[in-house]
C-alpha positions in Angstrom: 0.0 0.0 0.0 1.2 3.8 -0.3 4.1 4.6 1.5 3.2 7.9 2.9 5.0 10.6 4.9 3.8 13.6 7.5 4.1 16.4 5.7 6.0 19.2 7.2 4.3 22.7 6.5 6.1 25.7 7.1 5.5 29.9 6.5 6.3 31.2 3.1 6.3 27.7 1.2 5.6 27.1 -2.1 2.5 24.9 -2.3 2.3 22.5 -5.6 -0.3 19.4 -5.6 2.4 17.1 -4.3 1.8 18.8 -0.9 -2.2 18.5 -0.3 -1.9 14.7 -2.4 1.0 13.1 0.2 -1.1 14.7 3.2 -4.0 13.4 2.1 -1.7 9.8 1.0 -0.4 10.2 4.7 -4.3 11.1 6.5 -5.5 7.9 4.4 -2.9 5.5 5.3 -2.9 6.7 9.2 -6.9 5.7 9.3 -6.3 2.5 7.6 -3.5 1.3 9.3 -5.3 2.3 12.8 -8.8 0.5 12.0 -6.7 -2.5 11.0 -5.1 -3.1 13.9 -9.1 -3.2 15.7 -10.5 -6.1 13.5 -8.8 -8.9 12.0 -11.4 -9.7 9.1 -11.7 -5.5 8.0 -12.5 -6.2 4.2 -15.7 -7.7 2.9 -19.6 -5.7 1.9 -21.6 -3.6 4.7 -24.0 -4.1 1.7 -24.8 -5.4 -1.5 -27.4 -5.3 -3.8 -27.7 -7.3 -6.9 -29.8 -6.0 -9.9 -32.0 -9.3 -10.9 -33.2 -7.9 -14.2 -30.0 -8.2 -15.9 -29.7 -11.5 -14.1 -32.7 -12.6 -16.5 -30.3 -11.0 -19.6 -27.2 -12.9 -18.7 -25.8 -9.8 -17.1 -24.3 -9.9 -13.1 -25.2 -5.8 -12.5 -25.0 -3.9 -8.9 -28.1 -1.5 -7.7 -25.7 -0.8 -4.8 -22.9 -1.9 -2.7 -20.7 -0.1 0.5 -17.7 -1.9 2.1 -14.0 -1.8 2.2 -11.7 -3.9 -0.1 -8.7 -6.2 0.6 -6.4 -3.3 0.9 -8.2 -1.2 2.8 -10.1 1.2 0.7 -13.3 2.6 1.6 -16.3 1.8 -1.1 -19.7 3.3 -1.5 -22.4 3.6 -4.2 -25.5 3.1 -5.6 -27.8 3.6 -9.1 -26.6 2.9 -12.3 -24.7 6.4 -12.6 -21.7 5.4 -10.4 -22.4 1.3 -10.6 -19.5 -0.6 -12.1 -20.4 -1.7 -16.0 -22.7 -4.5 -15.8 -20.9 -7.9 -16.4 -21.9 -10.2 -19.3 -21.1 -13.8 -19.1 -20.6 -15.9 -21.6 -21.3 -19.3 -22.4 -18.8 -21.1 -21.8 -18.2 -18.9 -18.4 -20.3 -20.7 -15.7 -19.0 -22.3 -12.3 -17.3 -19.1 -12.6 -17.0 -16.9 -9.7 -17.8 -13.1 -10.4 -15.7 -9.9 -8.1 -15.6 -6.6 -7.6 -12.1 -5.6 -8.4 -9.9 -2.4 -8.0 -6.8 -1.3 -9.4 -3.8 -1.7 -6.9 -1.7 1.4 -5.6 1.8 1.4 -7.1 4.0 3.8 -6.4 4.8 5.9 -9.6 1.9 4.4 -11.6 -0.8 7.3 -12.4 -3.0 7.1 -9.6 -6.1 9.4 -11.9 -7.2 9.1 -15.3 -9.3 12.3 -16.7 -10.4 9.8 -19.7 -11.7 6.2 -19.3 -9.7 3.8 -20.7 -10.3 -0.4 -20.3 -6.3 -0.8 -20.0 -5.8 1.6 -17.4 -4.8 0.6 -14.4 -5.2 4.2 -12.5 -7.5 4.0 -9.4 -9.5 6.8 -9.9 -11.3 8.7 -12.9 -11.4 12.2 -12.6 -14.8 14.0 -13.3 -16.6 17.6 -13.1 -18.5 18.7 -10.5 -20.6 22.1 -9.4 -20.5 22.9 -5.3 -20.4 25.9 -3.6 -18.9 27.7 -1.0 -19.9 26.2 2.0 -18.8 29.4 4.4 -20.8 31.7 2.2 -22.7 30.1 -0.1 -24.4 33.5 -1.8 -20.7 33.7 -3.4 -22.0 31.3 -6.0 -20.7 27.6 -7.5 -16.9 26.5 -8.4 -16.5 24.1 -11.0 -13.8 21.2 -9.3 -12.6 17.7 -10.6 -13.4 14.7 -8.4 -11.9 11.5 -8.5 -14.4 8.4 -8.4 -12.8 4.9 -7.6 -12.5 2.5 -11.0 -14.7 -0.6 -9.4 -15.0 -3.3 -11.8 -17.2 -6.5 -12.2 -14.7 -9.4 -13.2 -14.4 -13.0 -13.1 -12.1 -14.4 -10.8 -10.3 -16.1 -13.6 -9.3 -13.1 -15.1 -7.6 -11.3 -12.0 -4.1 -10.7 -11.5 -1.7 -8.9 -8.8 -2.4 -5.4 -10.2 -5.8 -5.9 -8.4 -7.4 -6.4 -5.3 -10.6 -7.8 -5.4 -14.0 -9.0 -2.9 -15.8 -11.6 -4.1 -19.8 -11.1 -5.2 -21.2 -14.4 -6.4 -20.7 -17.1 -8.7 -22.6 -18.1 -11.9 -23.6 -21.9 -11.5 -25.4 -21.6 -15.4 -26.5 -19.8 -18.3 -29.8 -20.9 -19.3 -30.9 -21.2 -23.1 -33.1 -18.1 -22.5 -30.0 -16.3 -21.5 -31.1 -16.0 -18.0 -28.4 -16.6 -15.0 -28.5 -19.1 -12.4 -26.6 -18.0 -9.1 -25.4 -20.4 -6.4 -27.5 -19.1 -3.6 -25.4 -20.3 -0.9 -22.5 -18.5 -1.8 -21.8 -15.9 1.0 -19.6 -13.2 0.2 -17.2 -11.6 2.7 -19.4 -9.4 4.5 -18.8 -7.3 7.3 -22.5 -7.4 8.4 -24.7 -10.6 8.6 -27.8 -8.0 8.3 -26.4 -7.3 4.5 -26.1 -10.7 3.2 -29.7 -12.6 3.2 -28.3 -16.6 3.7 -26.7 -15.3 7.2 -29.6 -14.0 7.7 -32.0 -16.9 7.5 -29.0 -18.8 9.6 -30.0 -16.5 12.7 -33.8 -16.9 11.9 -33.7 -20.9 11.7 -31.5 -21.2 14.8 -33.9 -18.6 16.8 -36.6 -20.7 15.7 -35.4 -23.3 16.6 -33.9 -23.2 20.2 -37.1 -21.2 21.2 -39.5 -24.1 20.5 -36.6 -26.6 22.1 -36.5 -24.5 24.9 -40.7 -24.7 25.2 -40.3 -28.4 24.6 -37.9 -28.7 27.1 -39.1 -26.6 29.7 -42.5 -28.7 29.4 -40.7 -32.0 30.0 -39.3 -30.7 33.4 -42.5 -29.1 35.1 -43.7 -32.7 34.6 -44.1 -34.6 38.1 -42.7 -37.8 39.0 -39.2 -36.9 36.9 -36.5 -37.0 39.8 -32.9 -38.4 39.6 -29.9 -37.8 37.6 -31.5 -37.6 33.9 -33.8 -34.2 35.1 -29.9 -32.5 36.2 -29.0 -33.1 32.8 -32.0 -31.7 31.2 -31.9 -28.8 33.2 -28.5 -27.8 32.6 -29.2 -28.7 28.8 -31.9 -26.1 29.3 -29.8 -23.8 30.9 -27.6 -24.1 28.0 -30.1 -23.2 25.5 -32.0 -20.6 27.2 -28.3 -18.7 27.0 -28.0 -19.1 23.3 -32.0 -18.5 22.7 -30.6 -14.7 24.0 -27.9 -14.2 22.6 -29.4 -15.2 19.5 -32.1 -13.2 19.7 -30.0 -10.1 20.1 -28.1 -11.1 17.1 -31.2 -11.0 15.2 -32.2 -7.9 16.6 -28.8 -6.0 16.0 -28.4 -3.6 13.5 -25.0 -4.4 12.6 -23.0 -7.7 13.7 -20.0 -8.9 12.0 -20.4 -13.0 10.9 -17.1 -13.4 13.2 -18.6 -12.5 16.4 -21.7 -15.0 15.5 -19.2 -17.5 14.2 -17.3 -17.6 17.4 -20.8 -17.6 19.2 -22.1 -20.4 17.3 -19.0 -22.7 17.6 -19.2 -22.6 21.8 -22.3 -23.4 21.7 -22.2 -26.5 19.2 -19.2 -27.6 21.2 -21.0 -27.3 24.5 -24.2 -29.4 23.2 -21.5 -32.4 22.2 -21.3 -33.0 26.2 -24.9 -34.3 25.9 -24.0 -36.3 22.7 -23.4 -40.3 23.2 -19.2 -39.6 22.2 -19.4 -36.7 25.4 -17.5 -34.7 23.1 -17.5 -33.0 18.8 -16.8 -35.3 16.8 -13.9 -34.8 13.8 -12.5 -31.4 12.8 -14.4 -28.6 14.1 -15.2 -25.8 11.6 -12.6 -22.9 11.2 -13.1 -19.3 10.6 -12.7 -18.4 6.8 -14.1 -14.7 6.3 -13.6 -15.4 2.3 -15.3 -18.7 2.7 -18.2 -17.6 4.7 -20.7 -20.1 3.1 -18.0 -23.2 3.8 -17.6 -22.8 7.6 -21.0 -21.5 8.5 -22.5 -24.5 6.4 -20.5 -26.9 9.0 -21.4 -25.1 11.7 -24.9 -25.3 11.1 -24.8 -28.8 10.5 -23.1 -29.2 13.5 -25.8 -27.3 15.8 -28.4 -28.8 14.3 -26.9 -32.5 14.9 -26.3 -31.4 18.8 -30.1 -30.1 19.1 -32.1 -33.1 17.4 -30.2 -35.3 20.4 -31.6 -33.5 22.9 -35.3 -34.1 22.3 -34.8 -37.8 22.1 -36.3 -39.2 25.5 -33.7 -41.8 26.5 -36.1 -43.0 29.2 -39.6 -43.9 29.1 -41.4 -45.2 32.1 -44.1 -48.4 31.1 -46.9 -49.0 33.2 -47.6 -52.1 35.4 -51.3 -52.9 35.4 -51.8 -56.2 37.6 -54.2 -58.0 35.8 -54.5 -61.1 38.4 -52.6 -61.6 41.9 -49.0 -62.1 40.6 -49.8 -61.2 37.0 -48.5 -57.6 35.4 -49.0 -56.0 32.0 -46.9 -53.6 30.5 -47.7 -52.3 26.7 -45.3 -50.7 24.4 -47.0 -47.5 22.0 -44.5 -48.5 19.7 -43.1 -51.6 18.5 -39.6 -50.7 17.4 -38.4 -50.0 21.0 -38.4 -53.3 21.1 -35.5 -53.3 19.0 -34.1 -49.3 19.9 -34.5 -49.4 24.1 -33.1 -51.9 26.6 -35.3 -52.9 29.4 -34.6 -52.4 32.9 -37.1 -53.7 36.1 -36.1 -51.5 39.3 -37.3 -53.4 42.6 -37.6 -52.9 45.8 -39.1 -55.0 49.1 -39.1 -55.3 52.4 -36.1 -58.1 52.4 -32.1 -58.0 52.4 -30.8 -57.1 49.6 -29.1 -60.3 49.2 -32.4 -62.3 49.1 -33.8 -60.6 46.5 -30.6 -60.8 44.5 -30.8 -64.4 44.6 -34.9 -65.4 44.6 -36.6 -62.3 42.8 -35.0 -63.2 39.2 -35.5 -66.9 39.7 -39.4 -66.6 40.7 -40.2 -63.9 38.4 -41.3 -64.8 34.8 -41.3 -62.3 31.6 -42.7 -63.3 28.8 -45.1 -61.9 25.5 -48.4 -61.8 27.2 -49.6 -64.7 24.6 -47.0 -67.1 25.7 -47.1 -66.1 29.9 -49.5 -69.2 30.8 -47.5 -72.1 29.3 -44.4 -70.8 30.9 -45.6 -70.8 34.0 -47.8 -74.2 34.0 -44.9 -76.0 32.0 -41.9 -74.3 34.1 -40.4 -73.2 31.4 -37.7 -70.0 32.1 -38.9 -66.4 31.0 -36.6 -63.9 29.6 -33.5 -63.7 31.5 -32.9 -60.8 34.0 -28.9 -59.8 34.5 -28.1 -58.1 37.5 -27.5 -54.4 37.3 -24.2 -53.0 39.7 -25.8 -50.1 39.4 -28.9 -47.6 38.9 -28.7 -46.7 34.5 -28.0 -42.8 34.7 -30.5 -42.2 32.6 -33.6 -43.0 35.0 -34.3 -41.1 38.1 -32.9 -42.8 41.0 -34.1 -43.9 44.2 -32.2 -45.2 47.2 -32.7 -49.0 48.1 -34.2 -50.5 44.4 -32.1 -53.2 43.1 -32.4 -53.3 39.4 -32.3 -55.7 36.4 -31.8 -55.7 32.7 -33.8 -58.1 30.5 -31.4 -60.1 28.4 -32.2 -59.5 24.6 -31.5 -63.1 22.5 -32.7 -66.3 22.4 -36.2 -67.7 20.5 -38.7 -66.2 23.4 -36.8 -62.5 22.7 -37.8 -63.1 19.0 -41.2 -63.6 20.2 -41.4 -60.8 22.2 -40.1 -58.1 19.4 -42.8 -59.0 17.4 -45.4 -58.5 20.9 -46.1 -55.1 22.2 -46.9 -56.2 25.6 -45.0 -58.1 28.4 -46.0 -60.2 30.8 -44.4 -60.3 34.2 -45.5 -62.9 36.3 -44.4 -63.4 40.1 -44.4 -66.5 41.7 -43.1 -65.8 45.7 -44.3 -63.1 48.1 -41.8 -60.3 48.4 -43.3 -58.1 51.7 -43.5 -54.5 50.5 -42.9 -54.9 46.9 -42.8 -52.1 44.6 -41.7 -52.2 40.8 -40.9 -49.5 38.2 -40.4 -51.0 34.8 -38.1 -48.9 32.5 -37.3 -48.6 28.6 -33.7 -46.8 27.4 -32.6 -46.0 24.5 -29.6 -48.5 23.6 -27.1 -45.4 21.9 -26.7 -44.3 25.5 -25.2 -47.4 26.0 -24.7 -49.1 29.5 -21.1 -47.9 30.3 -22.5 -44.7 31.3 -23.9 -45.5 34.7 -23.6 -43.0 37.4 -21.8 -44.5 40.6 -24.1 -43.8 43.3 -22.9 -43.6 47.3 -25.3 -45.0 49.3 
């Protein structure tokens, strides 16, 4: 960029051009090189505006744009008066991206042209203007040259290092009746999410979405009856939420937000719903920053959040009724055959014994069967389904001091029988003083290893 120097004024001096253009060179570079240092990602569109009329004529044509370019210069215009040239694309262009490019400084190269000329690199083309006096304006008009920036639309393709460039969007075809088809995902660099409509619908679908997962949630919890372990996780996954449901509601609500700040936002959050994944924590690379690839690492982002919040709606413990149908005989019906196949099922018991007696007699006097098949079992002896032991209370079912608990061994001809069933029987044979049962279905991705060591 220019290398500029204070100029020194002094009494009496002659003044030539040179004077007011290096103070103006040095006034410009002091700006730029002190907003630099504030923001790490300074180029990119405030705003952009794409005329679609000339989309339909093969033509890529700005209403309006404002922003600041790769190297720092300051950009602002709108109507077709000071718009760039409209772009045509050829044929044969498409899966071409399209920029809006600007000659580079170099030092001893003309910086102004006073005609237009394609070849020119000079950054600015001089032009007329009337203005008056603005300390007395009754002194009437002075006609003075103006130099307006030299934006051009070009395809990336054609760029070199005499310019610097932002990019705008990229031609996917050219239809036979000439119209253009744009790759509507393509973010350009922007320095405002509010200026670039995909962004924008980013922060409305995630709004959306963690306010009716917040409703959902908070639902679940005012429900009675839910102690234990899995309600502490919900209510810290609720916790989480509720945090990003405002700060994503005053993203939408801001005026001006650069897609960093959300970025960097966005990624805590989608790394702090992994801790209520099965794997505990992300999975793979996590998506990087790229302010010139705004589409590629918001797109994994987003796929990322919306991964972490389908997970937490899942119930990974539903609660199955017992309804004693004779003395010794309970029922419990599934809504939905295929937790057969997706939950494990657990049988929490407690009774007025030692614990060690109903370790050893409960599983061998109590029978599970498909309700169809429960009466030959028990008139033939024949065993049920097989209970296993649990060491300890599954985390993911609220826990209650002094139940012992058992898993229901999956396998085997009767378990066959029983997928196709949607209702157990469980049939007791002893007398356990003070029984009390809960019977339990969880989801099989949470996997057993995750039990939570209780002290008792």
């Amino acid at each position: 960029m220019k290398d500029a120097h204070k100029v020194v004024w002094t009494e009496g001096m002659f003044l030539r051009p040179h004077h007011f253009q290096q103070a103006e060179n040095y006034l410009e570079g002091y700006m730029r090189n002190w907003g630099q240092a504030h923001s790490g990602c300074f180029w990119g569109f405030l705003t952009l505006d794409l005329d679609q009329t000339l989309l339909r004529q093969g033509k890529i044509a700005l209403n309006a744009a404002s922003g600041i370019m790769p190297d720092g210069t300051p950009f602002r215009f709108s109507g077709a008066q000071q718009a760039p040239a409209p772009l045509a694309i050829a044929d044969n262009k498409t899966g071409e991206n399209v920029v809006l490019a600007l000659p580079t400084y170099r030092a001893g190269r003309e910086d102004v042209i006073f005609q237009e000329s394609p070849e020119a690199l000079a950054r600015y083309l001089a032009y007329e203007n009337e203005v008056d006096d603005l300390n007395a304006v009754s002194v009437g008009s002075a006609a003075l040259q103006f130099g307006r920036l030299r934006l051009r639309l070009m395809l990336e393709s054609e760029l070199n290092a005499e310019w610097t460039a932002l990019g705008v969007t990229r031609v996917l075809e050219k239809r036979g009746d000439n119209s253009l088809r744009l790759d509507t995902a393509q973010i350009p660099p922007m320095l405002n999410c509010q200026g670039n409509p995909v962004l924008k619908t980013f922060i409305n679908d995630l709004q959306g979405l963690l306010q009716q997962r917040s409703q959902q949630m908070s639902q679940r919890l005012l429900q009675p009856g839910r102690g234990g372990s899995s309600e502490m996780v919900d209510f810290m996954l609720l916790q989480l939420i509720n945090r990003h449901l405002g700060q994503v509601s005053h993203a939408y609500h801001l005026d001006h937000l650069h897609p960093e700040r959300l970025f960097a936002d966005w990624l805590q959050f989608a790394t702090e719903l992994a801790s209520f994944s099965a794997q505990r924590t992300p999975e793979g690379r996590l998506p990087v920053y790229d302010h010139d690839n705004l589409a590629l690492c918001f797109g994994k982002l987003m796929l990322l959040l919306r991964q972490g919040l389908s997970v937490v709606l899942e119930d990974n413990a539903i609660q199955l009724t017992l309804v004693e149908r004779s003395h010794g005989l309970n029922v419990a019906t599934v809504q939905d055959t295929k937790m057969m196949r997706d939950f494990g099922f657990v049988l929490a018991v407690r009774a007025d014994v030692a614990a060690e007696v109903l370790l050893t007699h409960f599983p061998a006097q109590m029978k599970i069967a498909p309700v169809t098949r429960i009466r030959d079992l028990v008139q033939l002896q024949l065993p049920g389904i097989g209970l296993r032991t649990m060491p300890v209370a599954p985390r993911q079912i609220p826990y209650h001091a002094g139940y012992t608990y058992f898993e229901l061994e999956k396998g085997g001809d009767l378990w066959k029988q029983m997928e196709k069933s949607s209702a157990f029987a469980l049939h007791l044979a002893g007398e356990f003083p003070g029984l009390d049962m809960e019977f339990w279905a969880i989801r099989s991705h949470t996997d057993r290893l995750e039990h939570h060591h209780h002290h008792h």
